[in-house]
PyMOL Python script that loads the backbone (N, CA, C, O; Angstrom):
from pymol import cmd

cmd.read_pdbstr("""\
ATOM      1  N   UNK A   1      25.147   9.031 -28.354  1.00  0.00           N
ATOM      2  CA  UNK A   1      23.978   8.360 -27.847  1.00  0.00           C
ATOM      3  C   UNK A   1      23.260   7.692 -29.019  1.00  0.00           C
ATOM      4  O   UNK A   1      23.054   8.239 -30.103  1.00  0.00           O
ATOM      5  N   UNK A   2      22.826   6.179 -28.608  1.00  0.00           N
ATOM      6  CA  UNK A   2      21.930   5.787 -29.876  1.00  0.00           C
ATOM      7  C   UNK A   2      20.887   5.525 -29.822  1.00  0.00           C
ATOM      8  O   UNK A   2      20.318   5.039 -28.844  1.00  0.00           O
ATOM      9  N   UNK A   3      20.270   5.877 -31.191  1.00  0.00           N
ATOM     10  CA  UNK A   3      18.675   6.377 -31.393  1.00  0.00           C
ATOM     11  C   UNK A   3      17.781   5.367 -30.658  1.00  0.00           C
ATOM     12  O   UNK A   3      18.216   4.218 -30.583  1.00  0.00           O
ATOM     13  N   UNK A   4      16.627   5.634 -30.124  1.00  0.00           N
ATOM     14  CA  UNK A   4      15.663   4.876 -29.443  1.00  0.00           C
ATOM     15  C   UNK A   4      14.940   3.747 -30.558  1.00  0.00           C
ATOM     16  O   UNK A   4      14.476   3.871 -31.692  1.00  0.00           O
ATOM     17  N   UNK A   5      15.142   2.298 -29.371  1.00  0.00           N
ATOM     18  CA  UNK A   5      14.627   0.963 -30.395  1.00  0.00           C
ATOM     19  C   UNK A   5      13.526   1.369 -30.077  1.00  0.00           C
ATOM     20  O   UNK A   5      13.154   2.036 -29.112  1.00  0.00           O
ATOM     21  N   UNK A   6      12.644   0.653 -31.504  1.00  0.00           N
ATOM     22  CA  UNK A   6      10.938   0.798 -31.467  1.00  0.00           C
ATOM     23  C   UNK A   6      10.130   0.030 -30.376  1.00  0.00           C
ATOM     24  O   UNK A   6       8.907   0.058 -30.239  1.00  0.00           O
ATOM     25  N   UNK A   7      11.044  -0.668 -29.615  1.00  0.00           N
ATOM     26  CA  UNK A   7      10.302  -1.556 -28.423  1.00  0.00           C
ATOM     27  C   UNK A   7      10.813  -0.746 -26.962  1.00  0.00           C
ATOM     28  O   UNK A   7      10.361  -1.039 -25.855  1.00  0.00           O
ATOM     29  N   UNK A   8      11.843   0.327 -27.207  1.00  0.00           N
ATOM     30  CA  UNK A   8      12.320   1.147 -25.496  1.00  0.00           C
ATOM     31  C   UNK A   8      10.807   1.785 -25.403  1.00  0.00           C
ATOM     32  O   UNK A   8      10.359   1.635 -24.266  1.00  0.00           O
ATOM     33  N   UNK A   9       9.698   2.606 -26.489  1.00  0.00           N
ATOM     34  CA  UNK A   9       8.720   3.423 -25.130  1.00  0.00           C
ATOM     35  C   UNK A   9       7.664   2.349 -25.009  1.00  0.00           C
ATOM     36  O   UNK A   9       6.670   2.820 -24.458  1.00  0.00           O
ATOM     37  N   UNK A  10       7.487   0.764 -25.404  1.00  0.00           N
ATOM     38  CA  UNK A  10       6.229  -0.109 -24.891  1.00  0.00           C
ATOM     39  C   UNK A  10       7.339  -0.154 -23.531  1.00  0.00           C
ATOM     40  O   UNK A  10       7.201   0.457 -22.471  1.00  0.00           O
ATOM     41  N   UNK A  11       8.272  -0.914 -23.853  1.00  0.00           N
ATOM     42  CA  UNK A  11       8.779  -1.280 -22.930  1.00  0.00           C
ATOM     43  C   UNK A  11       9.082  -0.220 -21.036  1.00  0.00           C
ATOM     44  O   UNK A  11       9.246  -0.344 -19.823  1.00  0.00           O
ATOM     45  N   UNK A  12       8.978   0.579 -22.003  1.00  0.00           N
ATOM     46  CA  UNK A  12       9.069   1.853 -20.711  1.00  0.00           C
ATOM     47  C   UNK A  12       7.523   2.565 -19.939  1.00  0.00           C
ATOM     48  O   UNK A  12       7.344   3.479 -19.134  1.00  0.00           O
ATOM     49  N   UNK A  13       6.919   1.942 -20.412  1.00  0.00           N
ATOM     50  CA  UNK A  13       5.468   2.519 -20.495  1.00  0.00           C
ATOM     51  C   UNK A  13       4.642   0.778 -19.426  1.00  0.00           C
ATOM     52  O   UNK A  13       3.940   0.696 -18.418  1.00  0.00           O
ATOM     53  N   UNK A  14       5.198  -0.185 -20.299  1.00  0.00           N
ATOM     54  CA  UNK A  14       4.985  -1.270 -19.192  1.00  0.00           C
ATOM     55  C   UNK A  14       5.536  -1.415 -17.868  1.00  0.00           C
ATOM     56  O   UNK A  14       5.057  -2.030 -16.915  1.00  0.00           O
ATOM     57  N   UNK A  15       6.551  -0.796 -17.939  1.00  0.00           N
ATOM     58  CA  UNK A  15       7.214  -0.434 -16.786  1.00  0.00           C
ATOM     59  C   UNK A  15       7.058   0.181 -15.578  1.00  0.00           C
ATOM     60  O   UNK A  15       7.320  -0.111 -14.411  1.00  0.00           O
ATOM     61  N   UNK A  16       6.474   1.276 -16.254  1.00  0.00           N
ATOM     62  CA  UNK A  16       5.504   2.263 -15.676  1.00  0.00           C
ATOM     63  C   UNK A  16       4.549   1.956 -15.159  1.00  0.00           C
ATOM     64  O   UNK A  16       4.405   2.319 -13.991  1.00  0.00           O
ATOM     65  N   UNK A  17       3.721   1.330 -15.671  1.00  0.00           N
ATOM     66  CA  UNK A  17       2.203   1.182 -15.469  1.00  0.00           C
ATOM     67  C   UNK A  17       2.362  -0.344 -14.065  1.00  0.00           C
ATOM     68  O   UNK A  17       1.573  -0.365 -13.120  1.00  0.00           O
ATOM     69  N   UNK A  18       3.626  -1.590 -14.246  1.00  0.00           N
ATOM     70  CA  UNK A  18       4.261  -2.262 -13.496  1.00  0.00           C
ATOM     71  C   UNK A  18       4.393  -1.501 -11.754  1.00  0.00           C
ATOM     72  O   UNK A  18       3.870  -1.660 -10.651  1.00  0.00           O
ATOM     73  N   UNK A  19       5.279  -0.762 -12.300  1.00  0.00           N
ATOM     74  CA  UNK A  19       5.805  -0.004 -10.674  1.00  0.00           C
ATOM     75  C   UNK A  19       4.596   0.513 -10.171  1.00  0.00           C
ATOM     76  O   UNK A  19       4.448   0.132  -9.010  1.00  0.00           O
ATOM     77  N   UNK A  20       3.483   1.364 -10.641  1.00  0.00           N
ATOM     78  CA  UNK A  20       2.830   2.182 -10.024  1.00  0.00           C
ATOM     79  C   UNK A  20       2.002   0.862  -9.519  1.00  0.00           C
ATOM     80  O   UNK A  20       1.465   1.125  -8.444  1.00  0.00           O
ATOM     81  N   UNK A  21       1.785  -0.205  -9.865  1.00  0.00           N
ATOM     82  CA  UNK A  21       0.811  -1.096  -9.469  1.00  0.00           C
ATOM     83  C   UNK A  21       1.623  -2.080  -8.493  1.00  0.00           C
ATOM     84  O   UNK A  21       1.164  -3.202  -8.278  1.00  0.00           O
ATOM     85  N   UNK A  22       2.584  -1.751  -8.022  1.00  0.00           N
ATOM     86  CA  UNK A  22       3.270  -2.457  -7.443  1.00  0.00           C
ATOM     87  C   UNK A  22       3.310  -1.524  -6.228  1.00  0.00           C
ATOM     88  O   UNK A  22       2.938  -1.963  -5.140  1.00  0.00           O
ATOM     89  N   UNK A  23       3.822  -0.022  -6.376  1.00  0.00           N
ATOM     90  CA  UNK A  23       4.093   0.845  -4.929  1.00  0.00           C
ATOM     91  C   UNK A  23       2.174   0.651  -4.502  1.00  0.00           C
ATOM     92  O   UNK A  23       1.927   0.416  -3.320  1.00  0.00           O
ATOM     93  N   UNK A  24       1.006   0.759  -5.462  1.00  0.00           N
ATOM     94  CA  UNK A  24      -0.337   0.806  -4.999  1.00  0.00           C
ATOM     95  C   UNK A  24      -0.395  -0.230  -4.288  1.00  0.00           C
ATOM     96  O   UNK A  24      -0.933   0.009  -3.207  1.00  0.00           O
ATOM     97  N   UNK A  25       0.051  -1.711  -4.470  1.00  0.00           N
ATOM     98  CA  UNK A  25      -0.095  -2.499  -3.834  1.00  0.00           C
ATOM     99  C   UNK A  25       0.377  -3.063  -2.289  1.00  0.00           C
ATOM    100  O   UNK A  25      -0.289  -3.736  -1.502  1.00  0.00           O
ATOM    101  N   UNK A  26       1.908  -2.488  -2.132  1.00  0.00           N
ATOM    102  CA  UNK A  26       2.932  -2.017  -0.931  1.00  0.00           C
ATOM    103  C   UNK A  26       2.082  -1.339  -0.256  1.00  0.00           C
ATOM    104  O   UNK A  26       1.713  -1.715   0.857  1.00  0.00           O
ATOM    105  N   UNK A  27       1.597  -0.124  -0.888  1.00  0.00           N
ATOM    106  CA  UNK A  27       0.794   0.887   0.542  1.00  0.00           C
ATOM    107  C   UNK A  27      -0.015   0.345   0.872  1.00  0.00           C
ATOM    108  O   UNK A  27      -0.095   0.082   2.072  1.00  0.00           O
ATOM    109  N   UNK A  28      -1.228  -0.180  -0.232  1.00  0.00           N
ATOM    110  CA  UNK A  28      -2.355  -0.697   0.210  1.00  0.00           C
ATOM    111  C   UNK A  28      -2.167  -1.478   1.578  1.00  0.00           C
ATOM    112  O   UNK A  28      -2.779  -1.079   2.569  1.00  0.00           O
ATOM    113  N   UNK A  29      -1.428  -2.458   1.643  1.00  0.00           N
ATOM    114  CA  UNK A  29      -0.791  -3.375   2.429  1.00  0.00           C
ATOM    115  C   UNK A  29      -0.341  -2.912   3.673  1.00  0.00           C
ATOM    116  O   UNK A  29      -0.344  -3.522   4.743  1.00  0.00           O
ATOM    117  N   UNK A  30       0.003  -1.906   3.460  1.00  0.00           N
ATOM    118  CA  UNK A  30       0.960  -0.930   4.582  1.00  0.00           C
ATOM    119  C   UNK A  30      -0.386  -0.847   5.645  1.00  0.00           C
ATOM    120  O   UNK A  30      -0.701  -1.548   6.607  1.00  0.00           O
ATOM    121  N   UNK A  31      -0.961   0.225   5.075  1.00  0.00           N
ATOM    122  CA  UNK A  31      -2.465   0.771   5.718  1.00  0.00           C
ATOM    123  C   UNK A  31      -3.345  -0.229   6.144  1.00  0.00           C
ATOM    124  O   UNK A  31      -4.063  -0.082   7.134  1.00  0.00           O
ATOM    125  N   UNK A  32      -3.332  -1.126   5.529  1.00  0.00           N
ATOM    126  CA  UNK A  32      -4.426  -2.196   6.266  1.00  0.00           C
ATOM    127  C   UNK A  32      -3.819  -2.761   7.344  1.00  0.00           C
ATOM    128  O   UNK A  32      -4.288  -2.671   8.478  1.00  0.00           O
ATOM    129  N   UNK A  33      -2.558  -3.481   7.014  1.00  0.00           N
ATOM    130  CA  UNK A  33      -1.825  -3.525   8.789  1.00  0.00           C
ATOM    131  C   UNK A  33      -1.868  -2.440   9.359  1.00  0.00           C
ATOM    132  O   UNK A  33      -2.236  -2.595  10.524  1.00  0.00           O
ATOM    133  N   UNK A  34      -1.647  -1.295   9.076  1.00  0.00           N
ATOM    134  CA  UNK A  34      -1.926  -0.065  10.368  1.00  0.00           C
ATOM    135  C   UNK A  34      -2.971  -0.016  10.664  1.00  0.00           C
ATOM    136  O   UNK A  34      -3.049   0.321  11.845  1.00  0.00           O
ATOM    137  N   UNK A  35      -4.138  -0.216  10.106  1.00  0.00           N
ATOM    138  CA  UNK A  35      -5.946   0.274  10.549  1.00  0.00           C
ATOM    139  C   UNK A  35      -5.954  -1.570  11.214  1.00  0.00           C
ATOM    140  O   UNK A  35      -6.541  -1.636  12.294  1.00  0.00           O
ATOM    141  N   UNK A  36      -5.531  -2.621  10.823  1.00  0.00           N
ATOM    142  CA  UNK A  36      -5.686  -3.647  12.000  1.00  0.00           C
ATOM    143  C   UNK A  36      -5.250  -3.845  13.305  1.00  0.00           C
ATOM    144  O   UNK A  36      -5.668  -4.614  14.171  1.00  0.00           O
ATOM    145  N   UNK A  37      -3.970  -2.698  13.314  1.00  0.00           N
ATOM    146  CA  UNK A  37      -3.082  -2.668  14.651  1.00  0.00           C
ATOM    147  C   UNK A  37      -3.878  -2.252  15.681  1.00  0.00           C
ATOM    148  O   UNK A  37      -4.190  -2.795  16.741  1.00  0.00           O
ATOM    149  N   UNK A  38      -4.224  -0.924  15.067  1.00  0.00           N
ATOM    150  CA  UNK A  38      -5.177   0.110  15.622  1.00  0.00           C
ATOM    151  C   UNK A  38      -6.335   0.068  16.254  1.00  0.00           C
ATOM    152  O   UNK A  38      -6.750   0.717  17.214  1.00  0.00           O
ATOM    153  N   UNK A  39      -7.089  -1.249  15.245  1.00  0.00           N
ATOM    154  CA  UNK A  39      -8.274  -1.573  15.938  1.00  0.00           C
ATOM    155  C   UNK A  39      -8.118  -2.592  16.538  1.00  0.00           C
ATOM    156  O   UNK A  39      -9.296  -2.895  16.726  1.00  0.00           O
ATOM    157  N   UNK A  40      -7.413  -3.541  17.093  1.00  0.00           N
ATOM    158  CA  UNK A  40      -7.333  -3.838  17.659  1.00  0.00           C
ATOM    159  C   UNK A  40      -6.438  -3.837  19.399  1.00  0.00           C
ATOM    160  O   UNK A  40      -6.382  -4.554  20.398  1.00  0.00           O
ATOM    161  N   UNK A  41      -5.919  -2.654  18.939  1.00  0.00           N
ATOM    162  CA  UNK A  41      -5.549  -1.822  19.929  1.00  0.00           C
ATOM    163  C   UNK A  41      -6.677  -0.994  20.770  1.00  0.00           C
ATOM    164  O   UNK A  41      -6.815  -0.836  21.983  1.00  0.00           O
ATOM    165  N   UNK A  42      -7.524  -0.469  19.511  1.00  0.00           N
ATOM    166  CA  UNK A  42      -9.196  -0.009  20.352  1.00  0.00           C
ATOM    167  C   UNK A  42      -9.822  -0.831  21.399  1.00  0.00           C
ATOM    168  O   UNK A  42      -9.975  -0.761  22.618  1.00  0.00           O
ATOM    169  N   UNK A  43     -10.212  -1.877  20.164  1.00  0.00           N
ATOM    170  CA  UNK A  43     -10.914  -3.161  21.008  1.00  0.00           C
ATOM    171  C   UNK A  43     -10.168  -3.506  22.348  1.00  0.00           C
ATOM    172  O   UNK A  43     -11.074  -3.938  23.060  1.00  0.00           O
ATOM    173  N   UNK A  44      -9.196  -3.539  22.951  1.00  0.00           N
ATOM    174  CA  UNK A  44      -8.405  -4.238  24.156  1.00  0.00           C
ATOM    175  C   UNK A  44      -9.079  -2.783  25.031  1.00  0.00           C
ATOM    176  O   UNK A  44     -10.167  -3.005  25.563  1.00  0.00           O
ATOM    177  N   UNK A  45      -8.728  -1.894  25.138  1.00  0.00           N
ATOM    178  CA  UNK A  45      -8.995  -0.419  25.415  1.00  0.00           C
ATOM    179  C   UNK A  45     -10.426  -0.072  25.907  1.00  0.00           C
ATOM    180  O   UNK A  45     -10.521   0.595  26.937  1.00  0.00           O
ATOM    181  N   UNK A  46     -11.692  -0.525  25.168  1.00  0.00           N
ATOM    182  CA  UNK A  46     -12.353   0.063  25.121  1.00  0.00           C
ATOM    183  C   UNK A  46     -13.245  -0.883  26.529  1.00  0.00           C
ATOM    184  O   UNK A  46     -13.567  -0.288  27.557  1.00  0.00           O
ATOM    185  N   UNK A  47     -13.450  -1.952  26.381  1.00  0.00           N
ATOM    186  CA  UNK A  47     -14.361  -2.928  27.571  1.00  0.00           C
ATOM    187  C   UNK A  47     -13.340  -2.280  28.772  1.00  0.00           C
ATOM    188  O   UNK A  47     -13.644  -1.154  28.381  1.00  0.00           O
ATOM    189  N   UNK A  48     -12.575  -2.054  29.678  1.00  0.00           N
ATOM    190  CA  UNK A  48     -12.353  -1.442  30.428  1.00  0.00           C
ATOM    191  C   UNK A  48     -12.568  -0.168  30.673  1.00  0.00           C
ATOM    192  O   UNK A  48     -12.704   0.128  31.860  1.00  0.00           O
ATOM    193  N   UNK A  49     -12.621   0.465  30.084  1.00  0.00           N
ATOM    194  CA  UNK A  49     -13.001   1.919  30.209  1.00  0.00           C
ATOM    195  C   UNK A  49     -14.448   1.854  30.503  1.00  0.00           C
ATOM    196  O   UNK A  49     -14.995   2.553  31.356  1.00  0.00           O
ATOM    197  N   UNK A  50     -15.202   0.750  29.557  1.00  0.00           N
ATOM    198  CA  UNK A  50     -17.052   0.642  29.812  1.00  0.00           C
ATOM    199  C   UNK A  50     -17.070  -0.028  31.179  1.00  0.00           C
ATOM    200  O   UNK A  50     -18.114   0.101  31.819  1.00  0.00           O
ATOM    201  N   UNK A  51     -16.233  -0.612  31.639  1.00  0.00           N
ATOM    202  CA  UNK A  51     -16.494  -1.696  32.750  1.00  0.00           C
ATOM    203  C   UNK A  51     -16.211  -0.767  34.180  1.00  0.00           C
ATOM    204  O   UNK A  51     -16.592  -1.137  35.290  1.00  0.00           O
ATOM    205  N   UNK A  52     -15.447   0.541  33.914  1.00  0.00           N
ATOM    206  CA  UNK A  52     -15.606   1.349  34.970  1.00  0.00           C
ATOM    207  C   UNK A  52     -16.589   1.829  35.153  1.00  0.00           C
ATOM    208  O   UNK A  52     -16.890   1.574  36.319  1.00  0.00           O
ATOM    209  N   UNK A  53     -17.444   2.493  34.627  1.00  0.00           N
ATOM    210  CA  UNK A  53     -18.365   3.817  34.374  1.00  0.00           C
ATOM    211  C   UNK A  53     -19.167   2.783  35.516  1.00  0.00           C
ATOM    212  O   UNK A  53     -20.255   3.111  35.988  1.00  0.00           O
TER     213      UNK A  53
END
""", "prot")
cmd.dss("prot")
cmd.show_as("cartoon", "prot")
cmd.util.cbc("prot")
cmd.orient("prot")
């Protein structure tokens, strides 16, 4: 095995800091389409239910 270049731990460390801001950004994304589905799944839902009472 050969010895580690002085640029593999920036390079691995940018990497790092890359992906995690990348999966944060995927979920983020994820969840806001699910909480828009949702509410607007409420909203259709809810004026009928008031329009019985």
């Amino acid at each position: 095995m050969s010895s580690p270049q002085p640029g593999d731990k920036s390079a691995g460390f940018t990497g790092l800091i890359l992906g995690a801001i990348a999966l944060f950004v995927i979920l983020f994304g994820i969840v806001r389409i699910t909480n828009a589905h949702y509410n607007a799944e409420e909203r259709e839902g809810k004026p009928a239910a008031e329009a019985a009472k």
